[in-house]
N, C-alpha and C positions, 0 to 999 in steps of 0.2 A: 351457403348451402352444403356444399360436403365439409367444411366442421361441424354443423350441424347433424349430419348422417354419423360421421367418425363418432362425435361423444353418444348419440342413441346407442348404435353399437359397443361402444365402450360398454358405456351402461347396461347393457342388456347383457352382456359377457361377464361381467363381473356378477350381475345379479342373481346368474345363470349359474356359478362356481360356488357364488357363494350359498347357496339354498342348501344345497346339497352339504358342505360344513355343517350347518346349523342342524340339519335333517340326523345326521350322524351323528349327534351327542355331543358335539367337542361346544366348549363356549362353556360358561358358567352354567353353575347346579339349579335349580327352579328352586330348591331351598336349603335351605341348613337347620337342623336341630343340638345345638351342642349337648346335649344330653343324650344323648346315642354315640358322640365319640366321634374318633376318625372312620372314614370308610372299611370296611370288611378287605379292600385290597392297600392299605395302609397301613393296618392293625402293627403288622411283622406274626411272625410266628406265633402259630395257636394250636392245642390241642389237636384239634380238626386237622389242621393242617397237617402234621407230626404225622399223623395216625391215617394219612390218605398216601403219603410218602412210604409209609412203610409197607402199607397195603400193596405198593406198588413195586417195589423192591423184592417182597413176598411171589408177587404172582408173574413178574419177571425171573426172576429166579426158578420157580416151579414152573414156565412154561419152557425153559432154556433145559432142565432136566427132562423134561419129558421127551424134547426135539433129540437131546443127546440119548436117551436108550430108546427111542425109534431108530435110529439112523443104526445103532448096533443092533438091532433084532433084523433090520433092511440086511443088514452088512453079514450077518451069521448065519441067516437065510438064503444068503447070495453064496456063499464059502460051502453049505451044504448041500448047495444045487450043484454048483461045478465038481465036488466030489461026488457025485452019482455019477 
């Protein structure tokens, strides 16, 4: 009787862990077309790719100067107040 109980609950623990795997994407592809190639996150570098990178380097860079002459107009506004 309780090996009987122990393997339900085995079973019901393991069936339990596993749903949730399966539910998450992992496990094999539902299909494959080789005619479409490797996946878009296998490819390696692409145009697209280049060109979101730089985007991003661009607008990091132009928010890093903006922070830097706010903080001097903060700082030159501060320096003009204490001279009055």
């Amino acid at each position: 009787m309780t090996k009987s109980r122990l393997l339900t609950l085995l079973i019901a623990t393991a069936s339990a862990l596993s749903t949730s795997a399966f539910a998450s994407g992992y496990g094999p592809a539902p299909f494959y077309r080789p005619v479409e190639g490797a996946p878009a996150s296998e490819r390696g570098v692409s145009a697209q790719t280049v060109a979101a990178e730089q985007a991003s380097r661009v607008e990091a860079s132009s928010a890093k100067a903006t922070e830097s002459l706010q903080s001097k107009v903060a700082q030159s506004t501060a320096n003009s107040q204490a001279q009055q």
